[in-house]
C-alpha positions in Angstrom: 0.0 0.0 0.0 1.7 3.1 -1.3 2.3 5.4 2.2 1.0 8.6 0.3 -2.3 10.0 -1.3 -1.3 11.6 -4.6 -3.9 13.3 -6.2 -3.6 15.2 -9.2 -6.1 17.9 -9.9 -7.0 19.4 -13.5 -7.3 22.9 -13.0 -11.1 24.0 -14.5 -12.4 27.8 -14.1 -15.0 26.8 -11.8 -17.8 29.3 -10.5 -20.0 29.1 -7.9 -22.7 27.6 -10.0 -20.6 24.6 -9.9 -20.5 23.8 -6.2 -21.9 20.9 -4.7 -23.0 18.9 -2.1 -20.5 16.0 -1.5 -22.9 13.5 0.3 -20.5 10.5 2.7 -21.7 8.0 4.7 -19.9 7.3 7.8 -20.2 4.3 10.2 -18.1 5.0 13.1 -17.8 1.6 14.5 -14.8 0.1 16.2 -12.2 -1.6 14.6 -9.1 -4.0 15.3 -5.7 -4.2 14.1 -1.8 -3.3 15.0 -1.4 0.1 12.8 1.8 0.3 14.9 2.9 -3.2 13.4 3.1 -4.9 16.7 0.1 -3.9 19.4 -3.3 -5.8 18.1 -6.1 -3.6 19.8 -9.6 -1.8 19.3 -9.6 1.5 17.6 -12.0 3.6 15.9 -12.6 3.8 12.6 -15.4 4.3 10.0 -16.8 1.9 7.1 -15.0 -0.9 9.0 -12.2 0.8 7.7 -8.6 2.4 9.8 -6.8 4.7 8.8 -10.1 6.8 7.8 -9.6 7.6 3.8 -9.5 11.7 3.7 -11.8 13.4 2.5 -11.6 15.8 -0.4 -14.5 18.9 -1.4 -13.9 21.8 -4.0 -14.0 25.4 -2.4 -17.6 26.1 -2.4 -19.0 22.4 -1.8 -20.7 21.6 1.0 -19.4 18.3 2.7 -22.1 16.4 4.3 -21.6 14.3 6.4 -24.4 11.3 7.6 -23.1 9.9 10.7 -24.4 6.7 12.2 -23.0 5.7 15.8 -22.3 2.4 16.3 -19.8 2.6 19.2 -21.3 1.7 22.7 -20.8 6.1 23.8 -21.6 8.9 22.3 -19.4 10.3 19.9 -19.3 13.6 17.6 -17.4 15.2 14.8 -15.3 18.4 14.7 -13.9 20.0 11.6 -10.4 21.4 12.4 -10.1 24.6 11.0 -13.7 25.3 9.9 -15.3 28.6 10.4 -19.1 26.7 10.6 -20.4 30.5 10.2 -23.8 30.6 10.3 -23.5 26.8 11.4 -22.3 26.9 15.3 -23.8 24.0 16.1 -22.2 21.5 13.6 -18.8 22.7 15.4 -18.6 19.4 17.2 -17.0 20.0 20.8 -19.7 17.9 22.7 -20.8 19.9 25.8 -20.4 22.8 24.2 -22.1 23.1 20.7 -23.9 19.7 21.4 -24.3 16.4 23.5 -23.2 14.2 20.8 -25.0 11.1 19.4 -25.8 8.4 21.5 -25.4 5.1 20.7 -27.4 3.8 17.9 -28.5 6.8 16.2 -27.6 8.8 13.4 -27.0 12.5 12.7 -25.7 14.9 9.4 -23.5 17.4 9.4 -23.1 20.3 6.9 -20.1 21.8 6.8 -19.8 25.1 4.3 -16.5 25.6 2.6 -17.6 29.1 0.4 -15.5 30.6 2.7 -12.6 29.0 2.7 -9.9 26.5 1.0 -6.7 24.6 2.3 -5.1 22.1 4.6 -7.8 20.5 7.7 -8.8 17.6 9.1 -12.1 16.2 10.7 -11.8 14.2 14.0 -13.9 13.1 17.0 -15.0 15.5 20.3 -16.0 13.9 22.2 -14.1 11.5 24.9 -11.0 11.8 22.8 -12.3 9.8 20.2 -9.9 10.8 17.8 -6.7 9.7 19.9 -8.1 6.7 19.3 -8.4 6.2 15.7 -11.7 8.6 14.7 -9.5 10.7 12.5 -8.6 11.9 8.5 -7.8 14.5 6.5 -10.0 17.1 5.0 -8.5 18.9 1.4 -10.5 22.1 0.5 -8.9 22.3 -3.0 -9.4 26.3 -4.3 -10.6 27.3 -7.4 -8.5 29.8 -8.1 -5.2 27.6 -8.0 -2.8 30.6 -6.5 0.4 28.1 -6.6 1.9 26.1 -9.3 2.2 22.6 -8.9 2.1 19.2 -10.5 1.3 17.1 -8.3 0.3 17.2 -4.1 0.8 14.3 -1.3 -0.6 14.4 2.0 1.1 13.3 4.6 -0.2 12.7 8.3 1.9 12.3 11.0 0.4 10.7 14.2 1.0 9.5 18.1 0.0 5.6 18.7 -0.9 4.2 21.6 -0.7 0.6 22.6 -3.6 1.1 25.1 -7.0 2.9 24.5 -6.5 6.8 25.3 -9.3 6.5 28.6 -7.6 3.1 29.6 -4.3 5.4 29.8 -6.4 8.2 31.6 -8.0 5.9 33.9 -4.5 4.9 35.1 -3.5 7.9 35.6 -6.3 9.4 37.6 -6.7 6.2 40.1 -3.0 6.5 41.2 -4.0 8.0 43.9 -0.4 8.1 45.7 0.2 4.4 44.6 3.3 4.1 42.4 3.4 5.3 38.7 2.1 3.0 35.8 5.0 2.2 32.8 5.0 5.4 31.0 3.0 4.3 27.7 5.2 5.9 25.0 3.5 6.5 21.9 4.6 4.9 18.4 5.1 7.3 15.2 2.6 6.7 12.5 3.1 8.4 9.0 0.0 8.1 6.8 -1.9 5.6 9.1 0.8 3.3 10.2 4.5 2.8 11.6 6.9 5.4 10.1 9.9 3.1 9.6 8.1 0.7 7.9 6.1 3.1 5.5 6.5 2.3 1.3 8.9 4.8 -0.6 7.5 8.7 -1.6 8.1 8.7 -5.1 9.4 11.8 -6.8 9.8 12.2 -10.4 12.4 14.6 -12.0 11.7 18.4 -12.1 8.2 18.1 -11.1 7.1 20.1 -8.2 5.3 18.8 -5.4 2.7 20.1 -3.0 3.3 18.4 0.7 0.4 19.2 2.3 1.4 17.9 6.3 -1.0 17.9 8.8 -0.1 16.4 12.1 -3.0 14.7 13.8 -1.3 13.8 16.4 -2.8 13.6 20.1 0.5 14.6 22.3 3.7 14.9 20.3 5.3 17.2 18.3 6.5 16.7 14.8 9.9 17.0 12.6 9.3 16.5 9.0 12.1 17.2 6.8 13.7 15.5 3.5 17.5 15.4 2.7 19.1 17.1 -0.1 16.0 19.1 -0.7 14.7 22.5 0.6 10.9 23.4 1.5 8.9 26.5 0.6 6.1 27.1 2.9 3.2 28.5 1.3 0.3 27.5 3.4 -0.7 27.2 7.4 -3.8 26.0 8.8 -5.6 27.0 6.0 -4.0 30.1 5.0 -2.0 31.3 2.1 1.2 33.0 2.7 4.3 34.4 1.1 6.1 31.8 0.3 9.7 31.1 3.0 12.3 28.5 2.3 13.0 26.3 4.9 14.5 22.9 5.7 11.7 21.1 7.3 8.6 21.5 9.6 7.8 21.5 12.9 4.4 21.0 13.6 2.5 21.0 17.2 -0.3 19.0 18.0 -3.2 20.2 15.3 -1.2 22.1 12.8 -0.9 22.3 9.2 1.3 23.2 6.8 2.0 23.2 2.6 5.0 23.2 1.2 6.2 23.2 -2.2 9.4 20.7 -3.1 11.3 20.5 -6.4 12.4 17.4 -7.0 15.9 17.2 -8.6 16.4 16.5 -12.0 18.9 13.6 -11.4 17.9 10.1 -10.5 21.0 9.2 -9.7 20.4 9.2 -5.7 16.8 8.4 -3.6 17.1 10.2 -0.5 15.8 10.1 3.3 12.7 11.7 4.7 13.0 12.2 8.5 9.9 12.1 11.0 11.1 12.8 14.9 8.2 12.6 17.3 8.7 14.0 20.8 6.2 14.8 23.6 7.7 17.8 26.0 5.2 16.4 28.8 7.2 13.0 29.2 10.3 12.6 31.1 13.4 11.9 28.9 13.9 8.2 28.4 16.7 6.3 26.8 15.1 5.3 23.2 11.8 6.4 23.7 12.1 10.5 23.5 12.6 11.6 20.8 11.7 8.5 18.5 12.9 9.1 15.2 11.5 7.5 12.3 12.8 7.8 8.2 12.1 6.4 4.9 12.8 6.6 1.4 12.0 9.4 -0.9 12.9 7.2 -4.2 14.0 8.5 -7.9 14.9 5.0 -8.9 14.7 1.9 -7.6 18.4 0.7 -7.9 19.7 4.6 -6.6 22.4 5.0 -3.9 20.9 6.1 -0.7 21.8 9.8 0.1 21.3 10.5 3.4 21.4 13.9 5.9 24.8 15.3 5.5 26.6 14.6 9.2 29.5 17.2 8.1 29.9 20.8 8.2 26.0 20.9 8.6 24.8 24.2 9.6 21.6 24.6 11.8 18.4 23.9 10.2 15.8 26.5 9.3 12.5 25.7 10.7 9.5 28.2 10.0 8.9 30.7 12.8 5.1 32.1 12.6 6.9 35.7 13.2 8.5 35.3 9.8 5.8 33.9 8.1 3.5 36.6 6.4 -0.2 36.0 5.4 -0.4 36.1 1.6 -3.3 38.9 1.2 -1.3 41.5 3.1 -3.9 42.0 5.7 -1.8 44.5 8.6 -2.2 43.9 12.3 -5.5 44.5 13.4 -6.1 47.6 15.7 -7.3 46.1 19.4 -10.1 47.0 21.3 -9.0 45.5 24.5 -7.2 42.7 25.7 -7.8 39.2 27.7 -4.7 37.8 29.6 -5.1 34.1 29.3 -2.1 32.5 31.9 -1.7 28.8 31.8 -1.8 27.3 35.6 -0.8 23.8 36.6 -2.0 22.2 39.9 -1.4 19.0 41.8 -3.5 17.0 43.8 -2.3 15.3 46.9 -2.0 12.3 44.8 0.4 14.0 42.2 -2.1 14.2 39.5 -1.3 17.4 37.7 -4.4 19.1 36.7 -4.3 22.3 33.9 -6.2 25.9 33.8 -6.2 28.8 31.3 -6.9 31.5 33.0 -9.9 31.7 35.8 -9.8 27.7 36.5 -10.1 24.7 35.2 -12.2 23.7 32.1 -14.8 21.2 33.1 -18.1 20.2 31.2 -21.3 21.9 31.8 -24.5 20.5 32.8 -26.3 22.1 29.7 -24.2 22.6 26.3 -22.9 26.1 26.6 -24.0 26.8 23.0 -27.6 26.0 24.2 -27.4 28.1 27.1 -26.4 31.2 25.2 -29.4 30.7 22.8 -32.3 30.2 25.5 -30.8 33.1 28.0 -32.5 36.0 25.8 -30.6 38.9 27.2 -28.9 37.2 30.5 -27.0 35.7 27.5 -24.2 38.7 28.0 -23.7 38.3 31.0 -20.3 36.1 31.7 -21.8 34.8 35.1 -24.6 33.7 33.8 -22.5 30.6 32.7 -21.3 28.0 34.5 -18.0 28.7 36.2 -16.2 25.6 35.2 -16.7 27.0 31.3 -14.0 29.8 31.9 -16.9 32.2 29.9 -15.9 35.2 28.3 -18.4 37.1 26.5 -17.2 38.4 23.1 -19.3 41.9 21.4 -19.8 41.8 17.7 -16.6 42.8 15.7 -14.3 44.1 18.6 -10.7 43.1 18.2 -10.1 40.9 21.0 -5.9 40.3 21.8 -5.3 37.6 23.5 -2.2 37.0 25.8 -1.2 33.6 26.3 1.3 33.0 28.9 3.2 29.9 30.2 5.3 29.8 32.9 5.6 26.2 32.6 8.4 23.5 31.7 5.6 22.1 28.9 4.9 23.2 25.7 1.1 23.4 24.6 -0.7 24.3 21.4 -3.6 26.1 21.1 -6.6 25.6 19.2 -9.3 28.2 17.9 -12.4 26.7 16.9 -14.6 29.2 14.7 -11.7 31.6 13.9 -8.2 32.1 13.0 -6.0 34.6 14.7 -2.6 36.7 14.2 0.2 36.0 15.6 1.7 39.0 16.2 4.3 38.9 18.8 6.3 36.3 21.4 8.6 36.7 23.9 10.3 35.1 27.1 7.6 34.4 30.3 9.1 34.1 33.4 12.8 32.2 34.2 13.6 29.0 31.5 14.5 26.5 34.1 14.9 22.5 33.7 17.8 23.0 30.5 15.5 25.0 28.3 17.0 27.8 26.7 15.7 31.5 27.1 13.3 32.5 24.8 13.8 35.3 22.6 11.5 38.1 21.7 10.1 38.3 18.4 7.7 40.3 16.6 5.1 40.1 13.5 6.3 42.2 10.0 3.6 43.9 8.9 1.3 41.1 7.2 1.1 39.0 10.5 0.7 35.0 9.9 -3.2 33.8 10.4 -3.6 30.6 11.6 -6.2 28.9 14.2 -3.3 26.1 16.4 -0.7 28.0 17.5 2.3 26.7 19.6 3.1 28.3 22.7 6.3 26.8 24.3 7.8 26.1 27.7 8.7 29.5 29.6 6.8 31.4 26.6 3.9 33.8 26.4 2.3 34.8 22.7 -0.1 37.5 21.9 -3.2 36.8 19.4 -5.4 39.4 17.7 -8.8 38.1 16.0 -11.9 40.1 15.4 -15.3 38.3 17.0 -17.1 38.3 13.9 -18.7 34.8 13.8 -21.9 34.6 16.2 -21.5 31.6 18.3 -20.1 29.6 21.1 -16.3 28.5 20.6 -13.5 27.0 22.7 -10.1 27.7 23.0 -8.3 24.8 24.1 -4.4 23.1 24.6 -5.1 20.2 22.1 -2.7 18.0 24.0 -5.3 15.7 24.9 -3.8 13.7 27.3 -3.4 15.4 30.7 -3.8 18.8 29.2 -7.3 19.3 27.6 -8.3 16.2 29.6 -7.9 17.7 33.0 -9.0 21.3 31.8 -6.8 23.2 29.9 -9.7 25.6 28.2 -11.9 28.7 27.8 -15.1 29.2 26.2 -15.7 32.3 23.9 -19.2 33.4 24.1 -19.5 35.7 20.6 -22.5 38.0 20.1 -24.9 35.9 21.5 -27.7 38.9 21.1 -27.1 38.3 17.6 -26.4 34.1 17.9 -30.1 33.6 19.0 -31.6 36.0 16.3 -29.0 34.4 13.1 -29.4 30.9 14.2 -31.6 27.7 15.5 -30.6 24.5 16.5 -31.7 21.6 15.1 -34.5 19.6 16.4 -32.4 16.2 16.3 -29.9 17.7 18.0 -32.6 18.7 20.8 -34.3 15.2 20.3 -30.8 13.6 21.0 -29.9 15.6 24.2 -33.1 14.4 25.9 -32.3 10.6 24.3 -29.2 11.2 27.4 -31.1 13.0 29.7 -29.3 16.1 29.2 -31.0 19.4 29.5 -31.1 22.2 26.5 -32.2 25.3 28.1 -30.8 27.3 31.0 -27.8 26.9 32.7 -28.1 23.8 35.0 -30.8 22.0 35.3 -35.0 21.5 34.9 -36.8 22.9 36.9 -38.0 19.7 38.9 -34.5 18.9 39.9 -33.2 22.3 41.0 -36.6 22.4 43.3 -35.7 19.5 45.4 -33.2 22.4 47.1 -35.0 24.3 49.7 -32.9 27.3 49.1 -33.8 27.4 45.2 -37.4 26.6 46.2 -37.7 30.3 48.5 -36.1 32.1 46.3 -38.2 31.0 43.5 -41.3 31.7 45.6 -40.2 35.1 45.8 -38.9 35.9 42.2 -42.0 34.1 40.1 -41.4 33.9 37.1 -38.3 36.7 36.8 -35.1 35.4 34.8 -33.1 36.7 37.3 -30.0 34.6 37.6 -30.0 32.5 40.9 -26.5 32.8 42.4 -25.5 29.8 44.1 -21.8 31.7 45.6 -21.0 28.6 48.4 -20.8 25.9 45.4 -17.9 25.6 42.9 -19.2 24.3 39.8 -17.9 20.9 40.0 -19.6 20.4 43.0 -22.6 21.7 41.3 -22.5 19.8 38.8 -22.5 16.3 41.8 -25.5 17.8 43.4 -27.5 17.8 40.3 -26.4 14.6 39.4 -27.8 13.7 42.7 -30.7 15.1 42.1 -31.9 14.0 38.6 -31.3 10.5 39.7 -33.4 11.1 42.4 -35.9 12.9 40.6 -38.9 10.2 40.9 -39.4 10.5 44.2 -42.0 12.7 45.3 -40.8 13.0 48.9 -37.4 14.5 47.8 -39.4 17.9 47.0 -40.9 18.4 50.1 -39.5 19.4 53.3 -38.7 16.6 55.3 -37.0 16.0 58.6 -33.6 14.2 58.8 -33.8 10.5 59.0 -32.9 9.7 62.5 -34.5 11.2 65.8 -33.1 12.3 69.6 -34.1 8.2 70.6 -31.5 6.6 68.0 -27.9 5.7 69.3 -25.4 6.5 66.5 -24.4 3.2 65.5 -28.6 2.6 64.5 -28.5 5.6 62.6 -25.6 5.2 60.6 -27.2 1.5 59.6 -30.7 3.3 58.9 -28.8 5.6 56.6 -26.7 3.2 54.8 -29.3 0.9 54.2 -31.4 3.4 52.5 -28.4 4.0 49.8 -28.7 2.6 46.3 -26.1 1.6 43.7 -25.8 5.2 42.7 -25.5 6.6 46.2 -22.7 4.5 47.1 -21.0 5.1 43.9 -21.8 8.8 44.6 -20.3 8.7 47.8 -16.8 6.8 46.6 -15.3 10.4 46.9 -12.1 11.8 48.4 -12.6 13.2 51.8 -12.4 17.0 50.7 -15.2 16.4 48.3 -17.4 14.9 50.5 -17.3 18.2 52.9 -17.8 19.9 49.9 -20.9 18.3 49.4 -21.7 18.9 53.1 -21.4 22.2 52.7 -23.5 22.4 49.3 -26.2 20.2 50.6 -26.4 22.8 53.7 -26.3 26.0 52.0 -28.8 24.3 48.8 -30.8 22.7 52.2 -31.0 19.7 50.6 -31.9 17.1 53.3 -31.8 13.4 51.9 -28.3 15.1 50.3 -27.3 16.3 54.2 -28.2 12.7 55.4 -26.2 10.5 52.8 -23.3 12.4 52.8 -23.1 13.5 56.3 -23.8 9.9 57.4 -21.2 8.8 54.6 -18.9 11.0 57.1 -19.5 9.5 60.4 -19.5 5.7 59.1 -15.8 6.8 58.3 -15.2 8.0 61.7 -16.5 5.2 63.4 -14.3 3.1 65.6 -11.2 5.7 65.1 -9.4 7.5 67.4 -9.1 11.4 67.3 -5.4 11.0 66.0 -6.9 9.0 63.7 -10.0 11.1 62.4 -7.4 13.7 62.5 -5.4 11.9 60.2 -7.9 10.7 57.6 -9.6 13.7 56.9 -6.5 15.9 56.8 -7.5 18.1 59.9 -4.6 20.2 61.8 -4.1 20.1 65.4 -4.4 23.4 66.2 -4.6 23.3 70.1 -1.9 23.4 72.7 -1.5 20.4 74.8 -2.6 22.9 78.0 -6.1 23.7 75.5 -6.6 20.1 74.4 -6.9 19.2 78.1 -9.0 22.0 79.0 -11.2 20.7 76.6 -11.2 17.3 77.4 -12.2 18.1 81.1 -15.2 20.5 79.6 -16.3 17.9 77.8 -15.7 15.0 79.8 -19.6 14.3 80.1 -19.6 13.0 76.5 -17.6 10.2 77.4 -19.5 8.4 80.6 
């Protein structure tokens, strides 16, 4: 199987009256095989089929896609790259634009390309899917053919994993202080399978070449490069630019690039492509980072191998996006005001790092945040009116928004857009390199600054991005590392004109019909009404409000927690008694140890699964439960609480729930004597 897609395109003068809807029907189903040659395990893929075959539309098609879920979770489909003006809701990111489709049932997507041509690629959103497997190429070839070429190749360039991607995560979140699992190094794949085993590129004489490289890749970074021959970049995430000669590519995470090679008119020598896949968020391990990875870019069969020249070779030229220059000359775009976006690492007790960017970390919302934007009427421009976790900012209708990213951090990240690309206009040192990096430089834009919508921000780095909000709609802004760094909540939401959103745009009604199919709510911003009421606190205020759409504050409860309680709640939702007042479930005449047993015995399945919590959660829910007044809550948990206690000592209960021993020795006996009546 020859490693590359080669396409060659006759060019026509096409008009608009010659666009098209390109109709594909996707199963996503899984799949087995060993695309890394030696690890036999389930994937996604779609048709039965792994790598997924790219996909290929005309500027001015509409690609539609009919998607039928045969997985056992739901799943949904993001276009990397595309605007979806108009179309906010095909965007993908489940939670945010939609819930995805459950199991079973199908759904379309129709994604406009009027707007745009170039280098994408389509992939799942929801639970990582496309780490997996669940992702391919997407080729918007332009009508007005602004470079000469013969002939174009894409080339993908992946991370593998020998274990599913929420296997990996599960392993990593149930540590819990226990020692670390192997580190699960990922394999490079070029074109849908091991890179050292991939077939020859073939290059003929004089022609010139299109590379259109897109790394799909779910953690590492990319080196692409080809001896003997130079690269002209004339292409980044979609964009034209001015064309720059370099010696290779290196891609982050979700970036693409086009290049244009000349083959040499001698077919005397094949040569060596290169590959080098390296993950900044692993430790440095004897063979494993980098891996590097090379084939054979062949003339003729019979040729003498020429390989990178190990003498007198000066230091490659790699593009930088502050000398790359958009090709239609558009000059830096004059700000309105600016959002500082500072990337935040935390870890837990049990040395599970955890990500923010900016106010805290990204978590998903009880209602899809696109949803809640279009049912808020005018609340909808108001930041607080969405759920903390989101990171919400609200965006006005055609300001110019700069964004400055910074990361005072040893790992590298890129950044992904959805709805928009940005400039990149400027980059500079953040904070002290430590941990052998080198300082970062300062660099800045020329005039025509490079669009692009994944941009790289490195270790010790901050970068500033200017965009103008003119696509109505609810977008994140993401790290698309997915493991460890969009996993645990390395994201904002961009909340753009939503006065204008709910006027310009309706979602469709089987995209409503498959939120309910999950239970999932598609109005507000939390829950229905039925299962907010079972709080006491919710139900006064309501009585005194009517029907107002004031927001409810709820200040005492982070939105995690939140997000528990109305868990709780929903699952709890059939039973009448729940939204009434009710007394606790034990009384002055039960001894302790009979109404702990009365309260466990009431739990279900879900309770005790609710309550298999770490112990600063579970006064978190205390606390919730309390302020929300939330009885049956107060009981389980609380009760949850003192079964823990029972039998332990006070060093003990001191020492499982993390509590500091404040007193003197002269205080703690004090109190011992006051309270001495406890204990006859």
């Amino acid at each position: 199987m020859n490693v590359c897609f080669l396409f060659i395109f006759v060019v026509f003068r096409l008009t608009s009256c010659f666009a098209k809807r390109v109709e594909l029907d996707w199963s996503v189903e899984y799949v087995y095989g060993a695309r890394d040659g030696s690890n036999y395990r389930r994937s996604i893929g779609v048709n039965g089929a792994t790598p997924i075959p790219a996909v290929h539309v005309m500027q001015g098609d509409t690609l539609v896609l009919n998607v039928h879920n045969k997985l056992d979770v739901a799943t949904s489909l993001h276009s990397h790259g595309i605007y979806n003006n108009g179309t906010n809701y095909f965007d993908g990111p489940s939670m945010v634009t939609e819930c995805g489709i459950p199991p079973g049932e199908s759904f379309t997507y129709e994604i406009n390309t009027a707007a745009q041509s170039g280098t994408f690629w389509i992939h799942g959103h929801t639970r990582h899917a496309d780490v997996d497997g669940l992702r391919t190429p997407f080729i918007i070839h332009s009508n007005k053919t602004p470079v000469d070429y013969d002939e174009e190749l894409v080339i993908t360039l992946e991370d593998w994993y020998s274990l599913e991607f929420l296997v990996r995560m599960e392993y990593v979140d149930n540590v819990k202080g226990q020692e670390r699992p192997p580190v699960n190094y990922a394999t490079g794949l070029l074109n849908g399978y091991d890179a050292n085993r991939t077939a020859p590129i073939k290059f003929c004489p004089g022609k010139r070449y299109r590379l259109r490289v897109i790394s799909m890749a779910a953690n590492n970074w990319s080196v692409f490069r080809i001896s003997g021959h130079k690269m002209t970049v004339i292409e980044a995430d979609g964009v034209r630019l001015m064309p720059l000669e370099v010696d290779g590519l290196n891609l982050g995470p979700g970036q693409r690039n086009s290049v244009i090679v000349t083959a040499l008119n001698s077919t005397d020598f094949n040569y060596v492509f290169e590959f080098i896949s390296t993950a900044s968020s692993v430790d440095n391990l004897e063979d494993l980072k980098p891996r590097y990875y090379s084939g054979i870019v062949e003339y003729r069969e019979d040729a003498t191998i020429k390989d990178f020249s190990k003498q007198n070779d000066k230091e490659p030229v790699w593009p930088d996006d502050m000398a790359l220059q958009a090709a239609d000359k558009q000059p830096w775009l004059p700000v309105d005001r600016s959002i500082e976006l500072t990337v935040n690492r935390f870890i837990d007790k049990f040395g599970v790092p955890y990500w923010s960017l900016g106010k805290t970390l990204y978590q998903p919302t009880i209602v899809p945040t696109l949803y809640t934007a279009m049912s808020m009427g005018n609340l909808a421009s108001n930041e607080s009116v969405y759920a903390p976790q989101t990171n919400a900012y609200v965006l006005r209708h055609l300001e110019v928004i700069e964004f400055v990213i910074s990361n005072p951090f040893i790992n590298d990240h890129t950044f992904h857009m959805h709805g928009h690309d940005f400039q990149v206009t400027e980059a500079g040192p953040c904070g002290k390199a430590t941990g052998g990096y080198p300082e970062v430089s300062y660099r800045k834009s020329g005039p025509w600054p490079i669009r692009r919508d994944t941009v790289q921000v490195r270790a010790f780095e901050y970068v500033r991005l200017r965009l103008r909000a003119d696509n109505p709609g609810v977008w994140r802004f993401h790290c698309h590392i997915a493991p460890g760094h969009d996993y645990n909540g390395l994201a904002v939401i961009l909340v753009e004109a939503p006065e204008l959103l709910q006027k310009q745009q309706q979602i469709p009604s089987k995209m409503i019909e498959m939120c309910k199919m999950q239970g999932i709510p598609t109005a507000g911003n939390a829950a229905e009404q039925d299962i907010i009421e079972q709080s006491g606190t919710i139900r006064n205020i309501l009585s005194d409000i009517g029907s107002s759409n004031t927001p409810i504050p709820v200040p005492n409860v982070s939105g995690p927690i939140l997000t528990k309680v109305i868990d709780y709640c929903r699952h709890h939702r059939n039973d009448p008694s729940r939204r009434q007042p009710r007394e606790p479930v034990y009384d002055e005449t039960d001894s302790s140890e009979t109404a702990i047993q009365r309260a466990i015995s009431q739990m279900d399945d879900f309770d005790e699964e609710f309550c298999r919590v770490d112990q600063g959660t579970l006064f978190d829910l205390i606390l919730a439960a309390n302020f929300l007044d939330i009885q049956p809550l107060i009981d389980l948990v609380g009760f949850t609480v003192a079964n823990k206690m029972k039998g332990k000592t006070v060093e003990e209960m001191r020492a499982t729930f993390n509590v500091k021993n404040d007193f003197t020795p002269e205080e703690e006996e004090r109190v011992r004597q006051e309270n001495a009546w406890c204990e006859e």
